[in-house]
C-alpha positions as CSV (number, residue, x, y, z in Angstrom):
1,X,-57.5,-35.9,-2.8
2,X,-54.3,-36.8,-0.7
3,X,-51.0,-35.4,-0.9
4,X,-48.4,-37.8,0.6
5,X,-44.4,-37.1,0.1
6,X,-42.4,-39.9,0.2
7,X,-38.3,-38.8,0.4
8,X,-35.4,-40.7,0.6
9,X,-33.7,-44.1,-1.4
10,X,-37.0,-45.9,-3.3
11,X,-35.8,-49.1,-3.7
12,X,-37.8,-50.2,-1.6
13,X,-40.6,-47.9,-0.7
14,X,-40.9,-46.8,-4.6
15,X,-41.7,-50.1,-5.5
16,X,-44.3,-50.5,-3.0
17,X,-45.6,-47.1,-4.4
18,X,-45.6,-48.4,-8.0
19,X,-47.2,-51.6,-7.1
20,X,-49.4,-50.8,-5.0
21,X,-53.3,-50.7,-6.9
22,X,-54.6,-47.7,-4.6
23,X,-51.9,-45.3,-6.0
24,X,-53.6,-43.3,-8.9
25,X,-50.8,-40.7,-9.6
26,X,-47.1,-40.5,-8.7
27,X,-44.7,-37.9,-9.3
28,X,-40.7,-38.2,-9.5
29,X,-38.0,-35.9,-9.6
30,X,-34.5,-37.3,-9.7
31,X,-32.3,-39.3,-11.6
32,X,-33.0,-40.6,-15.6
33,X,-32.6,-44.0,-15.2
34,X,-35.0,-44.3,-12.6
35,X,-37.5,-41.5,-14.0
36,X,-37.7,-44.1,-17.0
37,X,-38.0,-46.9,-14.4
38,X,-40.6,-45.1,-12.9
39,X,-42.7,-44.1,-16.3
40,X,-42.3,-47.8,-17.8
41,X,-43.8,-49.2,-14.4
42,X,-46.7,-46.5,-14.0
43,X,-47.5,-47.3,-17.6
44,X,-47.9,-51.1,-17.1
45,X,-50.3,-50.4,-14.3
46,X,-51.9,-46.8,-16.0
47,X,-50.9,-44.8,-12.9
48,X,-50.6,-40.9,-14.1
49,X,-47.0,-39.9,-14.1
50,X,-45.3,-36.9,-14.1
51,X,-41.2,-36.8,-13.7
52,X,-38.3,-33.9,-13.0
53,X,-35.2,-35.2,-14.5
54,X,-31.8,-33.8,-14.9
55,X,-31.5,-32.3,-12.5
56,X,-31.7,-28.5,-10.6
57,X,-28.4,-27.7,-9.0
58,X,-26.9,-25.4,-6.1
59,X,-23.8,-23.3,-6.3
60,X,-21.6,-22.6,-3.6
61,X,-20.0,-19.1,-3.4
62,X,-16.5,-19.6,-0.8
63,X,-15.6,-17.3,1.4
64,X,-12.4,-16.2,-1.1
65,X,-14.7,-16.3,-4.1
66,X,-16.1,-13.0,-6.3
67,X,-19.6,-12.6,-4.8
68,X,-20.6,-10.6,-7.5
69,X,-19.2,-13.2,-9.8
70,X,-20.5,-15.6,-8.0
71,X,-24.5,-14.1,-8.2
72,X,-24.2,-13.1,-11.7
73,X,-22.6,-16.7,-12.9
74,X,-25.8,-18.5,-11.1
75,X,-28.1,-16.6,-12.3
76,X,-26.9,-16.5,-16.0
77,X,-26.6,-20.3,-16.3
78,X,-30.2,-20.7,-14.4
79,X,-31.6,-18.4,-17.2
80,X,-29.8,-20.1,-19.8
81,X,-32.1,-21.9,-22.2
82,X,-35.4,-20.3,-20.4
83,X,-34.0,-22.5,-17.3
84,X,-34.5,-25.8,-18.9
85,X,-30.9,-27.1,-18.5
86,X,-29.5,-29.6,-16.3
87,X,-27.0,-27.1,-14.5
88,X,-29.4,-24.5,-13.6
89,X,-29.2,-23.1,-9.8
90,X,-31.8,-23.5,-8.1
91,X,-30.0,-22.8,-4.4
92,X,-26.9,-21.0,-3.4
């Protein structure tokens, strides 16, 4: 099989993904409204789907901030519901 990674805005591009009659699989991870876009499309044309929504965000520590606090914070709220939440850091 192929591997291809397509980043940036879809508006275009992801439409020519979801159209196009070649693609057998696409993976999304991003926004609701367009994850739902994207699973209501790939389900007219049968394309496997998987989607990441919700989010996975980063933390930023500054330079006058607890460290420790900082650490501990993150990696409380990533651990928080077995890490299925939408505020969970993934990157600080």
């Amino acid at each position: 099989g192929v591997v291809n990674v397509v980043r940036g805005w879809g508006g275009v591009g992801g439409e020519a993904i979801m159209g196009d009659k070649h693609v057998d699989k696409v993976g999304f991870r991003g926004w609701r409204g367009v994850g739902r876009r994207v699973m209501k499309e790939g389900g007219d044309e049968m394309k496997g789907v998987r989607v990441e929504v919700g989010g996975k965000w980063w933390g930023i520590i500054l330079e006058d901030g607890d460290l420790r606090e900082g650490i501990e914070g993150g990696f409380g709220g990533r651990m928080y519901k077995d890490g299925e939440n939408c505020s969970g850091w993934r990157r600080v």
